[in-house]
C-alpha positions as CSV (number, residue, x, y, z in Angstrom):
1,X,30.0,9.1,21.4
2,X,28.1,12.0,20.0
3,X,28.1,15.8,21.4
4,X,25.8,17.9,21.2
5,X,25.7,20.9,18.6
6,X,25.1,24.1,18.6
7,X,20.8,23.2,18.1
8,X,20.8,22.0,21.4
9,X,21.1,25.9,22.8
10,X,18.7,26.6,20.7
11,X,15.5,28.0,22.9
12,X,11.8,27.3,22.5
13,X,9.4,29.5,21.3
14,X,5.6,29.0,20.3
15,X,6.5,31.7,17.6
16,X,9.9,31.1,16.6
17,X,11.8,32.7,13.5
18,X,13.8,29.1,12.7
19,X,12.4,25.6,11.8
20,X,14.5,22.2,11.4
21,X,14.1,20.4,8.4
22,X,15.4,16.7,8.1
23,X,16.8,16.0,4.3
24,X,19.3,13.2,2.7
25,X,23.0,13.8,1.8
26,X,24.5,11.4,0.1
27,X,23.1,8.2,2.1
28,X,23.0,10.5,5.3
29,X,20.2,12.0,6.7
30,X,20.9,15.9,8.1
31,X,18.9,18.2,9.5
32,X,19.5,21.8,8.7
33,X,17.8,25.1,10.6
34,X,16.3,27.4,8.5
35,X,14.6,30.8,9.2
36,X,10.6,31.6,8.9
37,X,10.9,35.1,9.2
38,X,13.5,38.2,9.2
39,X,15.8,37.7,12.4
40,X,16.6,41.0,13.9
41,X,20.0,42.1,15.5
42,X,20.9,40.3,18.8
43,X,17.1,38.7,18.8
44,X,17.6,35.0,19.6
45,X,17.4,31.9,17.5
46,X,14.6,30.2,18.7
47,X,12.8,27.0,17.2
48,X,9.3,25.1,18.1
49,X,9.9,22.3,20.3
50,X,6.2,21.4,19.8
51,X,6.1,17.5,18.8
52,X,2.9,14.7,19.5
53,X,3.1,12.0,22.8
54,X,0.5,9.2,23.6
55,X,1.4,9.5,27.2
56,X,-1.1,11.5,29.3
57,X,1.8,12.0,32.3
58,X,4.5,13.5,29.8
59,X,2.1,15.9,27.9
60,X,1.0,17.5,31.6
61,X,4.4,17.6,32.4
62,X,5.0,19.9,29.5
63,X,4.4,23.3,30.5
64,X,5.3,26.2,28.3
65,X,7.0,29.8,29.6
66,X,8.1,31.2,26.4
67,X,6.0,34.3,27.0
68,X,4.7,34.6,23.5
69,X,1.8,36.1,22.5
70,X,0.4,32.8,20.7
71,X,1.7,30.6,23.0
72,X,0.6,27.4,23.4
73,X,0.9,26.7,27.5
74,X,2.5,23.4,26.6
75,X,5.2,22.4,23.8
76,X,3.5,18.7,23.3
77,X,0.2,17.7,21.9
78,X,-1.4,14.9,23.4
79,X,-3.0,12.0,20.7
80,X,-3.7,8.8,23.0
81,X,-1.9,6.3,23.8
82,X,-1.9,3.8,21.1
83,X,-2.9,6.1,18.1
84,X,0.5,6.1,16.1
85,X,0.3,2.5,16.0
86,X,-3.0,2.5,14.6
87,X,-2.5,5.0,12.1
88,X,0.0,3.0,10.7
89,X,-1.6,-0.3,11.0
90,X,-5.1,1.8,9.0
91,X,-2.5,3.6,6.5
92,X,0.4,1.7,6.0
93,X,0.2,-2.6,5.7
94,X,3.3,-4.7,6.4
95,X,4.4,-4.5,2.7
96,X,4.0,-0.7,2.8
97,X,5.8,-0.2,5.3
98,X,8.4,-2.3,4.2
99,X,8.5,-0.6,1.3
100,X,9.3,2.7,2.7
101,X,11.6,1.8,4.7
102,X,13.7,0.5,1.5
103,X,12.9,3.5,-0.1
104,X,14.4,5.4,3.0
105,X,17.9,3.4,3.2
106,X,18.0,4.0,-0.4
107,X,21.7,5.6,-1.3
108,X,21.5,9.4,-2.9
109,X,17.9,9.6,-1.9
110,X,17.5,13.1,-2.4
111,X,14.0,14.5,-3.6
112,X,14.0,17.4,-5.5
113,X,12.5,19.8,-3.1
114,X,15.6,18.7,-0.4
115,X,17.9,19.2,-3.5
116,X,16.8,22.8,-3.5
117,X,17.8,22.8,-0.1
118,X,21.3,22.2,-0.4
């Protein structure tokens, strides 16, 4: 069974001075939180929960509070129902796919950019 780490008391912020970035350790992917801008004494560590949903109930559900001066009202953007599917049937055909995800199980994956990372 997995716990939860210290990112889960992370707080959301439509502004936030962190971001999570998913890269590859040997075989393993790992995702690391990184800062966006100077983090002053005692402020808090917040991140952007904002991620995409097809369902219309879930994205009304998703109001915001954060208070921010650029926030958002909601931390979820709403695509339709059905458009990730057909993104990746217009973008990526059966072999493509299969391809990346070979490329993705691939041991000592590491790109240079995530390299720089670690």
């Amino acid at each position: 069974m997995h716990k939860a780490t210290y990112a889960s008391r992370i707080c959301h912020l439509c502004r936030p001075n962190c971001e999570a970035k998913v890269t590859a350790v040997d075989g393993r992917y790992k995702i690391g939180i990184y800062t966006v801008r100077k983090i002053q004494y005692g402020e808090e560590i917040t991140l952007d929960y904002n991620s995409i949903k097809e369902g219309k109930e879930e994205y009304e559900a998703s109001d915001c509070l954060c208070g921010s001066q650029v926030c958002r009202g909601g931390y979820l953007n709403l695509i339709g129902e059905g458009s990730f599917l057909e993104m990746l049937k217009d973008c990526h055909k059966i072999l493509n796919c299969h391809r990346l995800m070979l490329e993705a199980c691939e041991l000592n994956s590491v790109s240079e950019v995530d390299s720089l990372d670690l």
